[in-house]
C-alpha positions as CSV (number, residue, x, y, z in Angstrom):
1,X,0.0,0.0,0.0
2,X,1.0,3.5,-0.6
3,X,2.2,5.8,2.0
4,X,-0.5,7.7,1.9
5,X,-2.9,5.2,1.7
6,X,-1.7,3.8,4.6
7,X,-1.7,7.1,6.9
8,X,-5.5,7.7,5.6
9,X,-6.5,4.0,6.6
10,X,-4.4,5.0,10.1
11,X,-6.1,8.0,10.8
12,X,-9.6,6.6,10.2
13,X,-8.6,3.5,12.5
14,X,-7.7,6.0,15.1
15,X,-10.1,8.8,14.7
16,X,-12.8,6.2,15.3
17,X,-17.0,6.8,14.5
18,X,-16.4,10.3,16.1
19,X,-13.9,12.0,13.9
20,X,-11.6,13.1,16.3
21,X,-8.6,15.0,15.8
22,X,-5.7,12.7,16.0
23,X,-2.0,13.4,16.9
24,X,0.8,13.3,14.5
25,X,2.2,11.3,17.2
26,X,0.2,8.6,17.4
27,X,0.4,8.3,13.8
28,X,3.6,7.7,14.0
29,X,3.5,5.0,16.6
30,X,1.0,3.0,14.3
31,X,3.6,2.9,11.3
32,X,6.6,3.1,13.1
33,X,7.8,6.0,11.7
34,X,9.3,9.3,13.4
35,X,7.0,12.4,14.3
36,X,8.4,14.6,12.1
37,X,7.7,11.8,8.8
38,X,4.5,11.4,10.1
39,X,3.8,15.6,10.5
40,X,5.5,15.8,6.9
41,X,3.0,13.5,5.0
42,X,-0.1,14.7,6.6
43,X,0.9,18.3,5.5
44,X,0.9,16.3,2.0
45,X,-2.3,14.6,2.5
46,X,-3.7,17.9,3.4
47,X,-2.2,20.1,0.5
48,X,-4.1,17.3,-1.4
49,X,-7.2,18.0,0.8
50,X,-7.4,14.8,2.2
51,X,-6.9,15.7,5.4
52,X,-7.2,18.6,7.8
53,X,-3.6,18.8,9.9
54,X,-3.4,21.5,12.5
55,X,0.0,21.3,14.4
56,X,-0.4,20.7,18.5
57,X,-4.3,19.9,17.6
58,X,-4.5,16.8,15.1
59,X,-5.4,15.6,12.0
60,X,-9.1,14.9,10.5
61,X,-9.9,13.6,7.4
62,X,-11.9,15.8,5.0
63,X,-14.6,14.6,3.2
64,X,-12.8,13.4,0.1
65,X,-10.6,12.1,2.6
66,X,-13.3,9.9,4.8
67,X,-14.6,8.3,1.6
68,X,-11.2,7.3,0.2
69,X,-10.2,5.8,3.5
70,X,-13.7,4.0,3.9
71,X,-12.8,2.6,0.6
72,X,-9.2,1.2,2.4
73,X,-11.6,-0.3,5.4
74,X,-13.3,-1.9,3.4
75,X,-10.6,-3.3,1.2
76,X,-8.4,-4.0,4.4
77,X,-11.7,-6.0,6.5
78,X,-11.9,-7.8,3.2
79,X,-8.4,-8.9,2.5
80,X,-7.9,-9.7,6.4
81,X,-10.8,-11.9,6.0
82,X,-9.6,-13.8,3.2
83,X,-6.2,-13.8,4.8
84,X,-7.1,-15.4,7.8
85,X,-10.1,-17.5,6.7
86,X,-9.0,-18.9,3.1
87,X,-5.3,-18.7,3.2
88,X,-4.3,-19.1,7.2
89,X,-1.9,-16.8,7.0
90,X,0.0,-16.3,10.8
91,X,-0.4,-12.2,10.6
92,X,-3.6,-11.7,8.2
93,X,-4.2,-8.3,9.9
94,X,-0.3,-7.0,8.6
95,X,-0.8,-8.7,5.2
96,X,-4.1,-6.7,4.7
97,X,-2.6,-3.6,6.0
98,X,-0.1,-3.8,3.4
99,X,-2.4,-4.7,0.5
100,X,-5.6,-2.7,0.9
101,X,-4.6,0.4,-1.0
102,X,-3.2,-2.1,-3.6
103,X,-6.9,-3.6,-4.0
104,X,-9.5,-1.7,-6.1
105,X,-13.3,-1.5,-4.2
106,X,-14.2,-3.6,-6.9
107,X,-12.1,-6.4,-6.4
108,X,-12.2,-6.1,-2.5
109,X,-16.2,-6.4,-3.5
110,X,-15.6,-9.2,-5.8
111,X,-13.9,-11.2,-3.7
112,X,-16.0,-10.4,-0.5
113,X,-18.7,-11.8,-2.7
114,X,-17.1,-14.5,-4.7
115,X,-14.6,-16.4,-2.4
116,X,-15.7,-15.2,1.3
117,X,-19.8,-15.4,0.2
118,X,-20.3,-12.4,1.8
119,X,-23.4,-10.4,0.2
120,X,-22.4,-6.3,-0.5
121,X,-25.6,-5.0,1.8
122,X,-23.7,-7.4,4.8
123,X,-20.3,-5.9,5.3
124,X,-20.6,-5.5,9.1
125,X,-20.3,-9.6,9.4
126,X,-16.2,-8.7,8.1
127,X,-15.5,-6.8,11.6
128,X,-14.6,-9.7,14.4
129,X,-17.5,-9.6,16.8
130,X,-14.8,-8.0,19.2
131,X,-14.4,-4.7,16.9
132,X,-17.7,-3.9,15.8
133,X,-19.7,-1.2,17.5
134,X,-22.2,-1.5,20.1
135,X,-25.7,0.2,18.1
C-alpha cells in the first residue's frame, strides 16, 4: 500500500466513529515511523485535501478524505478476512494492511462476494465480533 494510503487508513482507524482529531504522534506510533515523517506526509495529504492537519491539535480527514479511506476499510476488512479464513496466513491483519490500497473497491467487493460469500448490503459480518460497535 502507498504511503498515503496507509496514513488515511491510520487515521480513520484511530479517529474512530467520532472523527476526532488525531496526533501526528500517534500516527507515527502505528507505522513506526518518526513524528516529524508522520507531520511531513499529513501536511501532503492535506495540501491534497485529504486531510485537515493542525500542528499541536491533530489531523481529521476531509470529506474526500473519509470516503477514500472508507474505501481502504473496506478493502483492508476484506483482505484480512480472506487472509485469515481462506489462506491461514499467521499475521492476516499486517498482510491486509499492506495490501488494501493495492486492492481496487471492486475487487475487494468481488472477492468479499465471490470467495468469502459475503453479500455487498452485509459488510458488518467482516468486523470480528470483538471490533464492531455496540448500536
Amino acid at each position: 500500500m502507498s504511503d498515503a494510503a496507509q496514513y488515511l487508513l491510520v487515521v480513520y482507524q484511530l479517529a474512530g466513529p467520532s472523527g476526532e482529531p488525531v496526533a501526528s504522534g500517534r500516527v507515527a506510533d502505528e507505522l513506526g515511523r518518526s513524528p516529524s515523517t508522520a507531520t511531513e506526509m499529513l501536511q501532503r495529504l492535506a495540501d491534497k485535501g485529504l486531510v485537515d492537519h493542525q500542528p499541536y491539535e491533530g489531523t481529521q480527514l476531509t470529506d474526500a478524505g473519509h470516503e477514500r479511506a472508507v474505501e481502504l476499510q473496506q478493502s483492508y476488512l476484506v483482505l484480512r478476512r480472506f487472509f485469515d479464513d481462506v489462506l491461514d496466513l499467521d499475521d492476516p491483519e499486517a498482510e491486509a494492511f499492506e495490501l488494501a490500497g493495492s486492492v481496487s473497491p471492486l475487487v475487494a467487493d468481488r472477492l468479499a462476494t465471490t470467495v468469502l460469500g459475503i453479500d455487498s448490503s452485509d459488510r458488518r459480518s467482516l468486523t470480528p465480533p470483538s471490533e464492531r460497535s455496540h448500536d
